[in-house]
C-alpha positions as a Markdown table, in Angstrom:
| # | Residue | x | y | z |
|---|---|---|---|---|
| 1 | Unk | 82.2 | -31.0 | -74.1 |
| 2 | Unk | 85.3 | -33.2 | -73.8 |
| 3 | Unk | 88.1 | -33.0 | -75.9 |
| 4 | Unk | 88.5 | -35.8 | -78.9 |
| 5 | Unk | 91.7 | -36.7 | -76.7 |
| 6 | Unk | 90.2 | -37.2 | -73.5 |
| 7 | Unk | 87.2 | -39.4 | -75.3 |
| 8 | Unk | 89.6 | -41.2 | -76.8 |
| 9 | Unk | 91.9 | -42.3 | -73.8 |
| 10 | Unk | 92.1 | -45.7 | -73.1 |
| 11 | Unk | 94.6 | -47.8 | -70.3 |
| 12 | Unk | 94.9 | -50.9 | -73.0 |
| 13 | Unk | 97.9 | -52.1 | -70.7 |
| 14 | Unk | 99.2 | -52.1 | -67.4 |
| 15 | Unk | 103.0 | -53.5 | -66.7 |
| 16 | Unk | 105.1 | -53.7 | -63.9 |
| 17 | Unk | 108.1 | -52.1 | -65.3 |
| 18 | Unk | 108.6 | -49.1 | -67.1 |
| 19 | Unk | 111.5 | -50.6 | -69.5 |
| 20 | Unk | 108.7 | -52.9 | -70.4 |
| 21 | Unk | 105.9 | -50.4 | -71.3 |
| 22 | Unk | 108.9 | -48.6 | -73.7 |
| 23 | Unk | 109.9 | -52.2 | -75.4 |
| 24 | Unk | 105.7 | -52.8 | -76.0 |
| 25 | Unk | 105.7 | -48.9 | -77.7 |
| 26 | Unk | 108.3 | -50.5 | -80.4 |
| 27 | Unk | 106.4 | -53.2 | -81.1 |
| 28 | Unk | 102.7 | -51.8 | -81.3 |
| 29 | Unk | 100.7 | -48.7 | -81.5 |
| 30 | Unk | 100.6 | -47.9 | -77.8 |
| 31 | Unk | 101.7 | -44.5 | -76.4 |
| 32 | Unk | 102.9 | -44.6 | -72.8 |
| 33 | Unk | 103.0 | -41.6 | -70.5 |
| 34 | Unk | 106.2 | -40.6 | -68.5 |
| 35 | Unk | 108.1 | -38.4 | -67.1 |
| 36 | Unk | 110.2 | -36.4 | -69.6 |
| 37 | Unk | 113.4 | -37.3 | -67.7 |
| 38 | Unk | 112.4 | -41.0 | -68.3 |
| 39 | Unk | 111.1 | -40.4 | -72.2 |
| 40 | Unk | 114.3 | -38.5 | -73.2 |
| 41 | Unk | 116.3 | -41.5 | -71.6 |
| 42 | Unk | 114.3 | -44.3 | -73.5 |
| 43 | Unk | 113.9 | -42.6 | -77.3 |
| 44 | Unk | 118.1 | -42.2 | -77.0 |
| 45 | Unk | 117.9 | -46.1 | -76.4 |
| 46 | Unk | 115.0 | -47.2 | -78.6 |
| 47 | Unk | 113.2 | -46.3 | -81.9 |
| 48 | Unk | 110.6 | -43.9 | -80.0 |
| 49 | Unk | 110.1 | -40.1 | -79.7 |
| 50 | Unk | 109.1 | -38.3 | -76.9 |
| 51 | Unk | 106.6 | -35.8 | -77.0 |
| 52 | Unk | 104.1 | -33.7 | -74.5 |
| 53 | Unk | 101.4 | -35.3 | -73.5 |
| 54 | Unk | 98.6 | -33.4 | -74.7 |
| 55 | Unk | 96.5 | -33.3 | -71.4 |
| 56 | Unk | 99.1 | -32.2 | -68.9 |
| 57 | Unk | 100.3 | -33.9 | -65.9 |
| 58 | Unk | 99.7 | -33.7 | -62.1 |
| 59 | Unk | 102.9 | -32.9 | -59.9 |
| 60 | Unk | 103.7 | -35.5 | -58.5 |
| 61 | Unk | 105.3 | -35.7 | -54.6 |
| 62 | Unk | 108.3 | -38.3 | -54.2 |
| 63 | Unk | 108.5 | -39.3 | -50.8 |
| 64 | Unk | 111.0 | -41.8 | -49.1 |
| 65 | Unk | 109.9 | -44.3 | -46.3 |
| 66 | Unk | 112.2 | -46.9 | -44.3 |
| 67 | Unk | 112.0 | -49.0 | -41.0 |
| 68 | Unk | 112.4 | -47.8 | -37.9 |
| 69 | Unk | 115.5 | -49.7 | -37.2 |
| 70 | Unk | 117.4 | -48.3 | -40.1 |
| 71 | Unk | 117.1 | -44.7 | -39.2 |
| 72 | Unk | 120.2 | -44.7 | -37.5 |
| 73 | Unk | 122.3 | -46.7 | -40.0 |
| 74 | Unk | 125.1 | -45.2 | -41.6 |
| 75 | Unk | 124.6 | -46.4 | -45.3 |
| 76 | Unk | 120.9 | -46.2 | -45.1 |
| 77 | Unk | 121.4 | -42.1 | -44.1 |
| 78 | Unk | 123.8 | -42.2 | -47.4 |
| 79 | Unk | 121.5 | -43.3 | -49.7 |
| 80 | Unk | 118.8 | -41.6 | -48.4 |
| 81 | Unk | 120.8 | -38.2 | -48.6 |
| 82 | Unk | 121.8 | -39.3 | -52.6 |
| 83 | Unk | 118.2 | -40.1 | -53.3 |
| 84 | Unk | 117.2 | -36.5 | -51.3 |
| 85 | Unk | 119.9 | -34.7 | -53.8 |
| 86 | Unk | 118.3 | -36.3 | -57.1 |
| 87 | Unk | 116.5 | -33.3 | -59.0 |
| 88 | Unk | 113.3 | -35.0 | -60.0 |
| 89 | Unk | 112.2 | -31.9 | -62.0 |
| 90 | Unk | 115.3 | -32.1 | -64.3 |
């Protein structure tokens, strides 16, 4: 049997921005999931409270692709190294 949660779930909204899905949780009855470093961020900003989602979350792989013909390019290597450093898991 399926939990009442899972029965329940419904995608009733799909944007392209995640500053977007927080400013639509204001204003409605819509939950949005997200990462926790991304929920603490937004309920410091806005009148929302982050809380666990009740299902769990898949890990999720972040991965960083370029062209060819940047590889070599100084500032390209810098960011990449920057974005490399990030700890996601935070």
């Amino acid at each position: 049997m399926r939990s009442p949660v899972a029965r329940s779930s419904l995608v009733a909204l799909s944007l392209g921005h995640f500053f977007t899905a927080a400013l639509v949780v204001t204003r409605t009855d819509l939950v949005m999931s997200a990462t926790s470093v991304l929920a603490n961020a937004v309920a410091q900003v806005l009148p929302v409270r982050s809380v666990r989602h009740p299902l769990g979350a898949p890990e999720v792989t972040i991965s960083q692709y370029w062209h060819p013909r940047h590889h070599d390019d100084p500032a390209h290597r810098w960011l990449r190294g920057l974005v490399a450093a990030v700890d996601f898991a935070a």
